[in-house]
C-alpha positions, 0 to 999 in steps of 0.5 A: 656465473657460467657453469664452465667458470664455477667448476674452474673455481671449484678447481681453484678452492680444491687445490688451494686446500691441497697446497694449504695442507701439504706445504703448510706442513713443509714450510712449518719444518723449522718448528721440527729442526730444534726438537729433532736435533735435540733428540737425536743429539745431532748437528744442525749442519747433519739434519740440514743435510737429511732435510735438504734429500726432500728438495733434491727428490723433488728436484730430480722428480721434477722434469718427470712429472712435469712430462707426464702431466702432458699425457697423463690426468692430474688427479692420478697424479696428484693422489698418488702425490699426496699419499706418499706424502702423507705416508712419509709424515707418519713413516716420521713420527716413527723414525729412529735413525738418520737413515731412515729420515733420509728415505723419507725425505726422499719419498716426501720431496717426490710426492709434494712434487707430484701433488702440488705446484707443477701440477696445479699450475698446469691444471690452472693455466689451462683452464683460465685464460683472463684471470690466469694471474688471479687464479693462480694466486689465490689458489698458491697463497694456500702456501704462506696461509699454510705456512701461518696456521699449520706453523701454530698448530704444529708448534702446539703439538710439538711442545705439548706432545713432542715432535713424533705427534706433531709430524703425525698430526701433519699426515692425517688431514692429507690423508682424510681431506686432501686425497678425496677432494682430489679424487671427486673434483679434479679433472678424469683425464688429460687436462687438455681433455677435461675442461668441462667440454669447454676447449675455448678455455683449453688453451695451453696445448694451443698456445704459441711457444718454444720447442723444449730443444730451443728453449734449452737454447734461449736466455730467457730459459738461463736466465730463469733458473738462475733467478730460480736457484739463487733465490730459492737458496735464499728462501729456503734457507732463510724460512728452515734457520729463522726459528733457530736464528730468532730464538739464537738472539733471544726471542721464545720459541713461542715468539718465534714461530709467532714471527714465523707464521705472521711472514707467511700470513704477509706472503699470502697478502703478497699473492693476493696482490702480486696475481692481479698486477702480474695479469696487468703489468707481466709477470716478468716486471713482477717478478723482479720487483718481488726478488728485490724485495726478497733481498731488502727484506733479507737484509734487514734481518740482520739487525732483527733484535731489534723489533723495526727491522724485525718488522720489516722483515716481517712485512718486506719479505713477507710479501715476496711470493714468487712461486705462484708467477714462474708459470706466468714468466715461463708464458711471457719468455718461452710460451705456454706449448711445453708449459708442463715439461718447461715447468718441470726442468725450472722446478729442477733448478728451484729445488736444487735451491731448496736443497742447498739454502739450508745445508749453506745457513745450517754449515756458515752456523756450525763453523761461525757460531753466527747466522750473520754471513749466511744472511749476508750472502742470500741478500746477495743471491735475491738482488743477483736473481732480480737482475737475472729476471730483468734479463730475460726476453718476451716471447717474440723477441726469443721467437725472432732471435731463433727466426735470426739463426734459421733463416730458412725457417723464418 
């Protein structure tokens, strides 16, 4: 192996560590929501509604560091991502009041923006070139695999010790293993400066692709943060009320969360598999075929009392893993040229996703007493999302489409 590829690997195990120990935590935030409510005696709709501040920072944050990611090292950064992260799981293990977890969720959705996907999916695409699909699968199946080990963990802690000593068990290996893997292996400077002297393989910056003024303009742009924030809705919201949902119609806490990590141990299989296949088949087919899925697999949620549905849920949707292709689709329908700023306004669009899932599952309960319309409703969002991606255009039809309206510049 050349040297140039060993260190791109090396950069691939460090953010899968990264992604691994922070998500991990964020997608284990349904082992929190009972203890919490039940503390504090609020609603679920209430702690939907302060959850959902972390994805709207992370919303409105996007745009920004997907920008400075052009100009500025990912390892600043990204280490400044991951401390506020950090920071905000032990601010939670301390907090006393609905204001106070509303300021930490917004501190929590800025610094995971910062320290995780937009990031390393910038890094990622510009290192490699040949095995991009690959790369950025295995580096983003840390997010399921996350989710599988840290939900265990985190309901260990939080049955036996409560939920202030799980959240501070959630910040400290940031702090202790994810800060200084940043900071020794990732890139000094700009990312199109820092792969390893190697610019054959720095290709973003080089590559063909849509000014951001035009893609505002093309389908291919609307059409993906349609896809974006109709089926983070419905993701989001399925994955924070699944525990809620499950131990509802009569699964253990325990079960549950079992449930819970076995979806997201699936997920990470999903990445394995979708990464190679997006690489040989694109990334816009797979991405559709993956949202279908999601909705079949939503779908046969509502008959999980029973264990066959519950287990195709578990498989179906388990194998959806879209995050780690948006970076591939963005490639294929508007080009790599503004990969950082393009990134950044479709994860906009994403987290507003992650936002609403939960408030609409967490208000359909409080006003039905049932999660029934709710599932009904994201199935809908992941089939609407799947037509969407279906309608997008590869790069030189966008590319001839503008050609068309600008004659002169054709």
């Amino acid at each position: 192996m050349l040297e140039n590829d060993r260190r791109g690997w090396i950069i691939v195990g460090v953010l899968f560590a990264t992604m691994f120990l922070i998500w991990g935590p964020v997608n284990a935030g349904g082992v929190f929501f009972l203890p919490v409510i039940t503390h504090f005696k609020w609603s679920r709709g209430l702690f939907s509604a302060l959850v959902a501040t972390a994805p709207l920072a992370a919303g409105v944050s996007s745009p920004i560091v997907g920008s400075m990611l052009d100009r500025v090292s990912p390892r600043k950064v990204m280490v400044a991502g991951a401390a506020m992260v950090a920071l905000a799981y032990f601010a939670l293990s301390r907090a006393n009041s609905a204001s106070a977890f509303l300021a930490i969720f917004i501190v929590l959705g800025i610094g995971i923006t910062a320290s995780t996907i937009i990031p390393s999916a910038v890094v990622i695409t510009s290192l490699f070139r040949e095995q991009r699909g690959l790369a950025l699968g295995i580096a983003f199946a840390a997010i399921p695999l996350g989710g599988t080990g840290i939900t265990i963990l985190a309901n260990r802690v939080v049955l036996r010790y409560g939920f202030r000593a799980g959240y501070l068990a959630m910040a400290l290996p940031i702090a202790l293993l994810v800060i200084p893997l940043l900071v020794v292996f990732l890139p000094a400077g700009p990312v199109t400066e820092a792969a390893d002297g190697d610019r054959s393989r720095v290709d973003a910056a080089l590559a063909p692709g849509l000014e951001v003024r035009e893609a505002l303009r093309s389908r291919s742009f609307w059409m993906i943060a349609i896809a974006e924030v109709l089926f983070a809705t419905a993701g989001v919201g399925i994955r924070v009320h699944l525990i809620p949902y499950l131990t509802g119609i009569g699964y253990t806490p325990t079960m549950a969360a079992q449930i819970f990590g076995a979806m997201f141990l699936f997920s990470a299989a999903g990445s394995f598999l979708a990464g190679p296949l997006a690489d040989r088949l694109g990334a816009r087919w797979m991405l559709a075929v993956v949202f279908l899925a999601g909705a079949i697999g939503i779908a046969s949620l509502l008959g999980a009392a029973h264990i066959a549905s519950l287990g195709l849920f578990v498989l179906v949707f388990g194998l959806v893993r879209e995050t780690f292709l948006l970076p591939l689709m963005i490639g294929e329908s508007l080009g790599a040229k503004n990969l950082g700023a393009l990134l950044g306004m479709q994860a906009f669009f994403t987290t507003l996703g992650f936002a609403a899932g939960p408030i609409i599952a967490g208000r359909i309960f409080d006003v039905s007493g049932s999660y029934s319309a709710a599932l009904m409703l994201f199935a809908g969002m992941a089939l609407i999302s799947s037509l969407a991606i279906r309608a997008t255009l590869p790069l030189a039809e966008e590319r001839a489409r503008f050609a068309i309206e600008d004659p002169a510049t054709a």
